[in-house]
FIKEDREN-489565 format. One record per residue: residue in three letters; x, y, z of N, C-alpha, C, O in turn. Coordinates in steps of 0.1 Angstrom, whole numbers, plus 5000, padded with zeros to 4 digits. Layout:
<selos>
ALAXYZXYZXYZXYZ/...
</selos>
This chain:
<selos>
UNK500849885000500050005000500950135000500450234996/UNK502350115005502950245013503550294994503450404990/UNK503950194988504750174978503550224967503750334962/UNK502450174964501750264955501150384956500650444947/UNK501450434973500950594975501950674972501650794970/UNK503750604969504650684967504250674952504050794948/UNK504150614945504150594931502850644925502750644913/UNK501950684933501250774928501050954932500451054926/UNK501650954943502251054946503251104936503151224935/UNK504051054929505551084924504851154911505051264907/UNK503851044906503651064893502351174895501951204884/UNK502051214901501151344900501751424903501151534901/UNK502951444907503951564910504651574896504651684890/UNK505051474892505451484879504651564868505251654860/UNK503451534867502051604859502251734861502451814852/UNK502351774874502051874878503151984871502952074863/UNK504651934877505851984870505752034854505952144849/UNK505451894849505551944834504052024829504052074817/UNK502852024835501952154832502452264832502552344822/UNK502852284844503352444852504252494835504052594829/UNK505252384831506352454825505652444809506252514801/UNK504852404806504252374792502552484796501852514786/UNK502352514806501552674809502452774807502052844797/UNK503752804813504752894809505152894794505152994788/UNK505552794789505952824775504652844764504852854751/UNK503552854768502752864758502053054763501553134755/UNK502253074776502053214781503253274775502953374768/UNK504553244775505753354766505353344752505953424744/UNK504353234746504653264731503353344731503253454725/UNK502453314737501553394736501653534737500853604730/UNK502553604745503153724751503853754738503753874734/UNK504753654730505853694715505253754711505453874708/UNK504153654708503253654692502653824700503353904693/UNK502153874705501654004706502454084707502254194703/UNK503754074713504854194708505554204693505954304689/UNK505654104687505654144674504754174666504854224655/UNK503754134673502154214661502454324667503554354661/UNK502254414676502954524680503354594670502654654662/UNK505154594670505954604665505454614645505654704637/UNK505054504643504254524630503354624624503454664613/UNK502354644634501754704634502354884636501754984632/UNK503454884643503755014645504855034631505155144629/UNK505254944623505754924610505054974600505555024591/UNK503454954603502555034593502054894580501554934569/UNK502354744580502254674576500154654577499354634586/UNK500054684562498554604567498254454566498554394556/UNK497654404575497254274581496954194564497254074560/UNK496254304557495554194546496954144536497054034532/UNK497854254535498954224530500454134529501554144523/UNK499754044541500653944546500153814542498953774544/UNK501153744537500753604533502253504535503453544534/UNK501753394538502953294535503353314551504553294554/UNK502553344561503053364580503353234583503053134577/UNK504253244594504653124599505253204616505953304616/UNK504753144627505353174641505653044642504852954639/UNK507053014646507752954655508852984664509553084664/UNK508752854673509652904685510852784680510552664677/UNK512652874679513252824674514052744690514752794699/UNK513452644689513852554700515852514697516652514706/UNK515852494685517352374684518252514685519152504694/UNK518152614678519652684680519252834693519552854704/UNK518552884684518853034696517753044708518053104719/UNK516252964706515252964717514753114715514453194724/UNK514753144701513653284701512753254695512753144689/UNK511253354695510153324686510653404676511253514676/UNK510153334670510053374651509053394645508453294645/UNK508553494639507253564629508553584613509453654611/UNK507853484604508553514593506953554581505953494584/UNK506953654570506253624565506653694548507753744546/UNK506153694542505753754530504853914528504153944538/UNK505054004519503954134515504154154507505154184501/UNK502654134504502254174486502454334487502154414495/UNK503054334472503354464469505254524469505854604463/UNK505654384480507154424481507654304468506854254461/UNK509054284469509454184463509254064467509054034479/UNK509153974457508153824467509353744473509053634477/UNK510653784474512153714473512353754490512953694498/UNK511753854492512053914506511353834515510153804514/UNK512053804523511053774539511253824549512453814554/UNK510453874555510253954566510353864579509453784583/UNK511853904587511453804600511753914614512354024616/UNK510653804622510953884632511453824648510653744652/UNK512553844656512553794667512353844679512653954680/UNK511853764690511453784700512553674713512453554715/UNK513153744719514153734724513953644738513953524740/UNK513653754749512853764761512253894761512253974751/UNK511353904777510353974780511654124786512754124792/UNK510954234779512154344783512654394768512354504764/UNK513454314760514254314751513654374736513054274733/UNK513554424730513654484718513554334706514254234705/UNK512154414696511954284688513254324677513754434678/UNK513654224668514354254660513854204644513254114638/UNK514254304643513354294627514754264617515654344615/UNK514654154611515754144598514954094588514353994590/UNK514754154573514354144564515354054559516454074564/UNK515353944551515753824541515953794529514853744525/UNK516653794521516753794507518053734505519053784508/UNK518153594498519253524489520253614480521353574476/UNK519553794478520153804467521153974472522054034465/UNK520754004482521654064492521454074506520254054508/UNK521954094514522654114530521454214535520554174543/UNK521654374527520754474533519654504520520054564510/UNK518054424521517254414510516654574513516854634523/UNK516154614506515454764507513854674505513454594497/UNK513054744518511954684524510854764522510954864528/UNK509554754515508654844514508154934525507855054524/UNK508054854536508054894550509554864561509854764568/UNK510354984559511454954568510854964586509654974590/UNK512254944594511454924612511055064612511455154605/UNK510255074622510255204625510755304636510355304647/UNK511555374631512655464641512255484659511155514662/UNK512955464666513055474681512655584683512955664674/UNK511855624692512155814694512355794712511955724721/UNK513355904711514055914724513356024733513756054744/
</selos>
C-alpha cells in the first residue's frame, strides 16, 4: 500500500511539474506573438497584405520566437522576420533575401524616438 501511494504521489507531481512548464511556455509565446504584432503593426504593415505567415519557437539553436512572413506589393524574394528574444528586450526585425545582406523593404522598422 505504502509503495503505491509513493508511486502515485510521484507521478502526480510529475503531471504537475510538466503543466506548470508547458503553461509557461505557451504564456511566453502567447506574450511573443503580441509583441511582434505590435511592433508590426507600429511598421504600418497592413494585416491583409501578409501572406505565407509562419510563428515558430526556434527551439534547436537560439530559443527565440520567430514571425516570418511574405507582402504583397514588396518583392516576393523578401521575407520579413521577426524575433522575439525575452520579456524586456527589443523585437528584432531582419528582412531576408538570397540576393543581398541589406534588402530595401517596402516597410522599413520604424525609428525609436528618444
Amino acid at each position: 500500500m505504502r509503495k503505491s501511494l509513493i508511486l502515485v504521489t510521484t507521478l502526480i507531481l510529475i503531471l504537475v511539474i510538466v503543466a506548470v512548464f508547458v503553461g509557461l511556455h505557451y504564456n511566453k509565446k502567447a506574450y511573443a506573438e503580441r509583441q511582434i504584432d505590435a511592433f508590426i503593426a507600429k511598421q504600418g504593415i497592413p494585416k491583409d497584405k501578409i501572406y505565407d505567415e509562419k510563428f515558430v519557437w526556434d527551439w534547436s539553436k537560439s530559443g527565440d520566437y520567430v514571425k516570418n512572413f511574405h507582402v504583397e506589393g514588396d518583392d516576393p524574394a523578401i521575407l520579413y522576420q521577426y524575433f522575439f528574444t525575452e520579456k524586456g528586450s527589443l523585437i528584432l526585425f531582419r528582412p531576408y533575401t538570397s540576393t543581398t545582406d541589406y534588402p530595401d523593404v517596402k516597410y522599413p522598422a520604424p525609428t525609436e524616438e528618444k
